[in-house]
C-alpha atoms as one frame of an Amber mdcrd trajectory, in Angstrom:
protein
   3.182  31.404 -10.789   4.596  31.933 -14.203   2.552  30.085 -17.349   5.761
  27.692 -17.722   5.557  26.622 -14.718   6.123  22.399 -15.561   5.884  19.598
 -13.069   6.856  15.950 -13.970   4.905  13.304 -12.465   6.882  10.132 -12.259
   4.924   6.984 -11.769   4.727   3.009 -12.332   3.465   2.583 -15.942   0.527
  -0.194 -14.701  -3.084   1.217 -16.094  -4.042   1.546 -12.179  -0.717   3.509
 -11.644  -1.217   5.875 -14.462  -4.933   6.433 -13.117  -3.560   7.401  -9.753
  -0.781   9.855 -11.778  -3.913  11.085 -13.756  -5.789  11.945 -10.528  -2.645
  14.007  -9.029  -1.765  15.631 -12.076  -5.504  17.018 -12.310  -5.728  17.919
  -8.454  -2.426  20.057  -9.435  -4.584  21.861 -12.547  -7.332  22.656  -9.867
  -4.892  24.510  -7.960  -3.534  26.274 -10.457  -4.543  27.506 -13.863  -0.747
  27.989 -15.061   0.575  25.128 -13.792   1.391  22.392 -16.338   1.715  18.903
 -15.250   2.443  15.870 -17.870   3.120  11.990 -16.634   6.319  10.176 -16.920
   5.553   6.682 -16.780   8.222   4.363 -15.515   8.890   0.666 -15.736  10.222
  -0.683 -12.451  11.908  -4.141 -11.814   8.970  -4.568 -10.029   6.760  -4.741
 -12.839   8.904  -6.322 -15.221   9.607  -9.452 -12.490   6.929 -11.907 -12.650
   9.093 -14.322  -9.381   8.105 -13.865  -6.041   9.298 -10.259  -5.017  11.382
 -11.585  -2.067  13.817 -12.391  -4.767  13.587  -8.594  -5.949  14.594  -7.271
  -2.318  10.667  -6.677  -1.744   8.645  -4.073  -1.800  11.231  -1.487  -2.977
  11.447  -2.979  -6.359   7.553  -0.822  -7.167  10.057   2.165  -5.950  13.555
   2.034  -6.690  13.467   3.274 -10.498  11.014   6.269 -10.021  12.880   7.313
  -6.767  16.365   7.177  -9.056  13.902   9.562 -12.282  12.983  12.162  -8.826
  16.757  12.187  -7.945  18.303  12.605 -11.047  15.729  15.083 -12.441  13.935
  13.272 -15.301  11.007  13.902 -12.777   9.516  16.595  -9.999   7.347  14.162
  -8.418   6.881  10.609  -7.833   3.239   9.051  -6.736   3.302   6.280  -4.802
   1.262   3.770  -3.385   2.152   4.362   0.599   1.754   0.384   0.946   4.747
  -0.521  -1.520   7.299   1.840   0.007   8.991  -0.104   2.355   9.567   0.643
   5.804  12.092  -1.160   7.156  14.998   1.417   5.483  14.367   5.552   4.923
  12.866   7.309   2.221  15.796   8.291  -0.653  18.146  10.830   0.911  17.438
  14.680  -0.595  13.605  13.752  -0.835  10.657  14.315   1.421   7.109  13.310
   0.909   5.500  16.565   0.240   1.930  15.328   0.703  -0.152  12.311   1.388
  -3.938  12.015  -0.780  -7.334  11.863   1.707  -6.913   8.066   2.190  -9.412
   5.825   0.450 -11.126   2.720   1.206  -8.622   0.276   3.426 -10.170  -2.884
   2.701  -9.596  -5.572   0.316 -11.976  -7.234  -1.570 -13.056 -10.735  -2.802
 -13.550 -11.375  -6.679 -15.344 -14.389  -7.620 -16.795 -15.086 -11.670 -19.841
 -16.799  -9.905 -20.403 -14.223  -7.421 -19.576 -16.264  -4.045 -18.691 -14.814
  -1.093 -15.652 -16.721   1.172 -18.393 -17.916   3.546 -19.749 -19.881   0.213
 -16.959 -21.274  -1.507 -15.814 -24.803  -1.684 -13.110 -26.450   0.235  -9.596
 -26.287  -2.499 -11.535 -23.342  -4.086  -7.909 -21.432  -5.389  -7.794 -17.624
  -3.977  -4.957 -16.343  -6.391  -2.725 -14.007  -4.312   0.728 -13.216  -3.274
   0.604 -10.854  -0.380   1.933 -13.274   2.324  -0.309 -10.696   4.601  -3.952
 -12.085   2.647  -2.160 -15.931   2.419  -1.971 -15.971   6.331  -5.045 -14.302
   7.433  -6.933 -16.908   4.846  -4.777 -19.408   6.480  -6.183 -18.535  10.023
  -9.807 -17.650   8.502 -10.401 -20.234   5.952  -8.261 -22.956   6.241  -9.660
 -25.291   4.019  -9.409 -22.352   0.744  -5.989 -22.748  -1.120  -3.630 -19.972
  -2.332  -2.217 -20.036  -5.218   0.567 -17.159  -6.514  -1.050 -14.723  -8.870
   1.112 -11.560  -9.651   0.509  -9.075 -12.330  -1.002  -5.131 -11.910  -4.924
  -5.517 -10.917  -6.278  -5.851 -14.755  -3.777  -8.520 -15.338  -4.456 -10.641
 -12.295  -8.828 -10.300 -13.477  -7.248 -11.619 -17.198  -5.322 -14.633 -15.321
  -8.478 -15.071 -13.367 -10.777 -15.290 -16.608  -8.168 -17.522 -18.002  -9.275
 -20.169 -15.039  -5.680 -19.751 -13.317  -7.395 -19.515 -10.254 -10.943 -19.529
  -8.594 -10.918 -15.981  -7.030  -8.926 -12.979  -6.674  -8.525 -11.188  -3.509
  -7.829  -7.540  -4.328  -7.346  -4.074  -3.089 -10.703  -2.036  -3.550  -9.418
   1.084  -3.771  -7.313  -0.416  -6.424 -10.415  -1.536  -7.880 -12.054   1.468
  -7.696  -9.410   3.279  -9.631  -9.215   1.070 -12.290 -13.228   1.266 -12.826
 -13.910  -2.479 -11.921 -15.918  -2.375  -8.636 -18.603  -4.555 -10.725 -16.532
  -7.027 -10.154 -16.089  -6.969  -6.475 -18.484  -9.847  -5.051 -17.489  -9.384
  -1.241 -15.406  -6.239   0.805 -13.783  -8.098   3.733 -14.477  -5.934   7.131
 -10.863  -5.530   8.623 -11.424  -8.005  11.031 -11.507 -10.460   8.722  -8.731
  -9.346   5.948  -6.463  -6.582   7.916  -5.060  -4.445   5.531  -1.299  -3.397
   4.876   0.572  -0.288   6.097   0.172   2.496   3.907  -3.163   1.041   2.406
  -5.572   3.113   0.342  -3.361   6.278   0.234  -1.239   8.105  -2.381   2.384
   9.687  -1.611   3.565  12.994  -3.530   7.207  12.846  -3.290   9.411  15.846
  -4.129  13.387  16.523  -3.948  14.014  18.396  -0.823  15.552  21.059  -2.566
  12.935  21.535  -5.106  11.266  24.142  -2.743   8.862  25.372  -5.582   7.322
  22.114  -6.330   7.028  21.362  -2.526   5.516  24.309  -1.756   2.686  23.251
  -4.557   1.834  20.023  -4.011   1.876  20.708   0.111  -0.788  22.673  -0.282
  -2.777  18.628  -1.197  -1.730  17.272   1.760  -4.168  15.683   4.244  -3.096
  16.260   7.805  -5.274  12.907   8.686  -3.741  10.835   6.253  -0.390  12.021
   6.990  -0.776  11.216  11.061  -1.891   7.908  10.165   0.583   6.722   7.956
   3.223   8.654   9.791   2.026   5.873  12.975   1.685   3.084  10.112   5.178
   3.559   8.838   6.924   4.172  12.423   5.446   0.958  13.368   6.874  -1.375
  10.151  10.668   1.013  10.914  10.606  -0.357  14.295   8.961  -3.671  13.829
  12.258  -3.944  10.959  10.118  -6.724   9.241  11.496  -8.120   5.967   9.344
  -8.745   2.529   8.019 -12.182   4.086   6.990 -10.884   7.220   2.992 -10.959
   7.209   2.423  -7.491   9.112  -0.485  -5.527   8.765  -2.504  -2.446  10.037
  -3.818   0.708   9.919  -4.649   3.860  11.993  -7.809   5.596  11.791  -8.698
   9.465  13.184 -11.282   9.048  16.130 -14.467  12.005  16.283 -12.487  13.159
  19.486  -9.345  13.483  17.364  -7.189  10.681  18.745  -5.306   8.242  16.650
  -6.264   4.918  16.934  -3.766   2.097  15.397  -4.371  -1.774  15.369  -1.350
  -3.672  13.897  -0.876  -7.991  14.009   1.829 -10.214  13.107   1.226 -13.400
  11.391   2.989 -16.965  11.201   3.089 -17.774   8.041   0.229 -20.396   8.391
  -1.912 -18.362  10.019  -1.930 -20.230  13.341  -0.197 -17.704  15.558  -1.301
 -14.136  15.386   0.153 -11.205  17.387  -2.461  -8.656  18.020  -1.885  -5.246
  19.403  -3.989  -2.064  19.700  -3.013   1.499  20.958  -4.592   5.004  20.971
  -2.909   8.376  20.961  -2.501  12.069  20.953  -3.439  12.516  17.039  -0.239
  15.308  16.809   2.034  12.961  17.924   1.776   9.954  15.919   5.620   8.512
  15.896   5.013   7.961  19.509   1.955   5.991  18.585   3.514   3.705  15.917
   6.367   3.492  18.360   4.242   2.296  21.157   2.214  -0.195  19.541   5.702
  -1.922  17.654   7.189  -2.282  20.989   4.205  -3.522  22.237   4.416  -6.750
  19.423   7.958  -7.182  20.191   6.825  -7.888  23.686   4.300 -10.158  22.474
   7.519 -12.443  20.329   7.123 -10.541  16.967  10.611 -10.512  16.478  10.965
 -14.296  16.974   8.033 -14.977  14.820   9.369 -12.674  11.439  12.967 -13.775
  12.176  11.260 -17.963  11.744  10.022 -17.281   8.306  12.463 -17.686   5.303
  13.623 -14.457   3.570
């Protein structure tokens, strides 16, 4: 590889999303002593919207401006978060997700100034979130705790917390952890309690198809286990064709004997119905998997149940 070799990272311009940028571009460095990587951050609609995100079209609106700087060349690769690229429609046409990060931790967890746990807190104690996947498992958990909407990247939603807009902060801790504020995790929810969303705790290199010499680099990062499991994560959400209000969550997990394991539920948006299905597979053949356990909540009423909430 020639010294001038130059890859553009496009990213979300959030301090957490600029950490994660920092993290590929220097996993690109190790690979190569020529290559030359800088950051392009990138204000999305996403970022800039502080409504609920329904009104946004979703998830896509973390997406839609850094996919448009990869297509029209301003960048060579976009890093996303797998669990805000929604599943329900294709990835851009011309790109291809080159590589997928070793995943990191799944679970979310609890932030609370006094350092309670969920078990501890009072009844109308305020959990500030917005995912309506954390509002319904609360809902079916802990009842008697309120939600209130908190949006913001992570170190904005701490600042509204320490401002007394709400009680406690549920929060992703890998998100956490890349931001360099696990101090002020007080509780990590097992995933029985707080199931986490597709895609969670793992990074996405995407490249233009066509761009075979920056594929052919960052391939050489992917993780074959993260890619089976999100490969089952995301067939699951294309088939389940949920929209942004749909509380779906998930997540697949490589056995010692190889298979691919993947749990998945479907909420009502109170909490009071939950669809619960669990599958395990031939770890090459993961589509099949998501596949299997989608149809498998469709059977259960899933469709019925997503197509009841407002969108």
């Amino acid at each position: 590889m020639s010294a001038s070799r130059l890859i553009r990272i496009g990213t979300r311009s959030s301090p957490m999303a600029l950490a994660q940028a920092e993290r590929v571009r220097a996993e690109l460095a190790a690979l190569d002593p020529d290559l030359t990587a800088e950051i392009v951050p990138i204000t999305t609609s996403g970022d800039r919207w502080a409504g609920p995100l329904s009104a946004l079209g979703g998830k896509g609106a973390f997406t839609k401006e850094v996919d448009e700087a990869l297509l029209d060349g301003r960048a060579d690769l976009a890093v996303h978060c797998m669990k805000d690229v929604p599943g329900d429609r294709p990835v851009p046409a011309g790109t291809v997700f080159a590589a997928y990060l070793p995943r990191d931790d799944i679970r979310d967890a609890l932030v609370h100034p006094g350092g309670l746990v969920l078990d501890r807190l009072p009844s109308g104690a305020r959990i500030g979130t917005c995912a309506v996947r954390r509002i319904a498992q609360l809902a079916q958990f802990y009842p008697h705790l309120e939600t209130v909407p908190i949006r913001g990247n992570a170190n904005t939603r701490l600042a509204k917390l320490d401002a007394g807009e709400a009680d406690a902060l549920l929060l992703a801790v890998s998100g956490l952890e890349r931001i360099g504020h696990t101090s002020r995790i007080t509780e990590i929810l097992p995933v029985e309690t707080m199931c986490p969303p597709i895609g969670a705790g793992v990074l996405g290199l995407q490249c233009r198809e066509d761009d075979t010499a920056t594929v052919d680099v960052v391939t050489r990062l992917d993780d074959i286990d993260a890619r089976r499991q999100v490969t089952a994560e995301r067939m699951l959400l294309h088939v389940l064709q949920g929209h942004c209000n749909s509380p779906i969550a998930g997540h697949a997990h490589t056995e010692p004997d190889g298979r691919l394991s993947l749990r998945a539920k479907v909420f009502s948006a109170d909490g009071k119905t939950v669809l619960d299905a669990h599958e395990w597979g031939n770890g090459t053949d993961p589509t099949t998997l998501g596949a299997s356990v989608a149809l498998a909540l469709l059977r259960q009423g899933a469709r019925e149940l997503m197509d009841a909430i407002p969108h």
